[in-house]
C-alpha positions as CSV (number, residue, x, y, z in Angstrom):
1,X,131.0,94.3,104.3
2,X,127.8,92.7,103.3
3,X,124.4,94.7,102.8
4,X,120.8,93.7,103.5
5,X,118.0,94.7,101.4
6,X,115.4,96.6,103.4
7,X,112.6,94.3,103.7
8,X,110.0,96.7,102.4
9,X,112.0,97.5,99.3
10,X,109.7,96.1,96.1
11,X,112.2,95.1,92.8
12,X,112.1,94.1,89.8
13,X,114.5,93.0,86.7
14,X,113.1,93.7,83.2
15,X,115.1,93.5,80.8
16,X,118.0,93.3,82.4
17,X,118.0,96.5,84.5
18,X,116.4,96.5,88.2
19,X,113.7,98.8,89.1
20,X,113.6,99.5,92.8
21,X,110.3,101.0,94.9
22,X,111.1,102.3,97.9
23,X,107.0,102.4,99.9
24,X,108.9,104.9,102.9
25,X,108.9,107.8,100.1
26,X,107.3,106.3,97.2
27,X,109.8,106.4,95.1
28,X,110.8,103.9,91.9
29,X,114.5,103.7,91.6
30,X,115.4,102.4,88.0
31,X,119.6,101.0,87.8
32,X,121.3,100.8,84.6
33,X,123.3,98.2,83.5
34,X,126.3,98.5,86.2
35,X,124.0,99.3,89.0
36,X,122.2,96.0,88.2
37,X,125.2,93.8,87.7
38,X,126.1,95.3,91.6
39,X,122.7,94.8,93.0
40,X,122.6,90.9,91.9
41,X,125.7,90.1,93.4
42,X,124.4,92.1,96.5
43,X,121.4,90.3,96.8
44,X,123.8,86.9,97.0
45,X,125.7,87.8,99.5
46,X,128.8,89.0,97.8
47,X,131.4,91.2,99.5
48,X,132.4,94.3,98.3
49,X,135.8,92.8,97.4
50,X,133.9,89.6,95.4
51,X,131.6,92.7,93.8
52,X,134.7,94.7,92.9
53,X,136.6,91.6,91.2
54,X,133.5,91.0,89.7
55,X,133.1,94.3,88.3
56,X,136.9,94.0,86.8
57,X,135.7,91.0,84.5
58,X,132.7,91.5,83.5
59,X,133.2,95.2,82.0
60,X,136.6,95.4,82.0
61,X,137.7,98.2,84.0
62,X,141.0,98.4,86.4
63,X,140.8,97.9,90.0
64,X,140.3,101.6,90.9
65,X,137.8,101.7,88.4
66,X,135.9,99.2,90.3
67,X,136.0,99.8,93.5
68,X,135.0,103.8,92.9
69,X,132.2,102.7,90.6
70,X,131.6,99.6,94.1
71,X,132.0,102.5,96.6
72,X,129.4,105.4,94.7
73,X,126.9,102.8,94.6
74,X,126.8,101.5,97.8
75,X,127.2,105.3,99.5
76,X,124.0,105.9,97.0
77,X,121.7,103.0,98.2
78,X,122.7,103.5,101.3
79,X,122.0,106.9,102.2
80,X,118.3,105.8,100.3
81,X,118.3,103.3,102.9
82,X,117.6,100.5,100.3
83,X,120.2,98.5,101.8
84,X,122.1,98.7,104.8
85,X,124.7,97.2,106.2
C-alpha cells in the first residue's frame, strides 16, 4: 500500500518535525519525531513494509513495534484525509 498526499494539504519541516495544514477544516497538524520520519518516507513512495523496516533501524524498536506504531499513523492521517490511499 502506497499513500498520496492530498493535493491541497500545505507542509512544512522545521526543525526536523513536519507541520501539516489541512485548508478543508483549517487545521495545522504538527508530527513529532516518529510521525515525521513516517511522513518522509511516505512522501517517497515507500510501502508500508519499506516504512516499517525502516522504522526498526532507525529507532530501534522490534517488528511489532513498528508496524503498530506504521499502522496508528496511517489509520490517523487517513481518517484526516491528509493522505489516502
Amino acid at each position: 500500500m502506497i499513500l498520496k498526499k492530498d493535493k491541497r494539504l500545505a507542509s512544512k519541516k522545521i526543525d526536523g518535525n513536519y507541520f501539516l495544514v489541512s485548508p478543508w477544516d483549517h487545521k495545522l497538524h504538527k508530527c513529532n519525531q516518529t510521525a515525521s520520519f513516517i511522513v518522509d518516507l511516505i512522501d517517497k513512495g515507500c510501502p508500508r513494509s519499506e516504512i516499517e523496516q525502516a522504522l526498526c533501524n532507525e529507532f530501534d524498536v522490534d517488528a511489532e513495534t513498528a508496524a503498530k506504531d506504521t499502522s496508528d499513523f496511517v489509520k490517523k492521517i487517513q481518517d484526516l484525509k491528509i493522505y489516502t490511499v
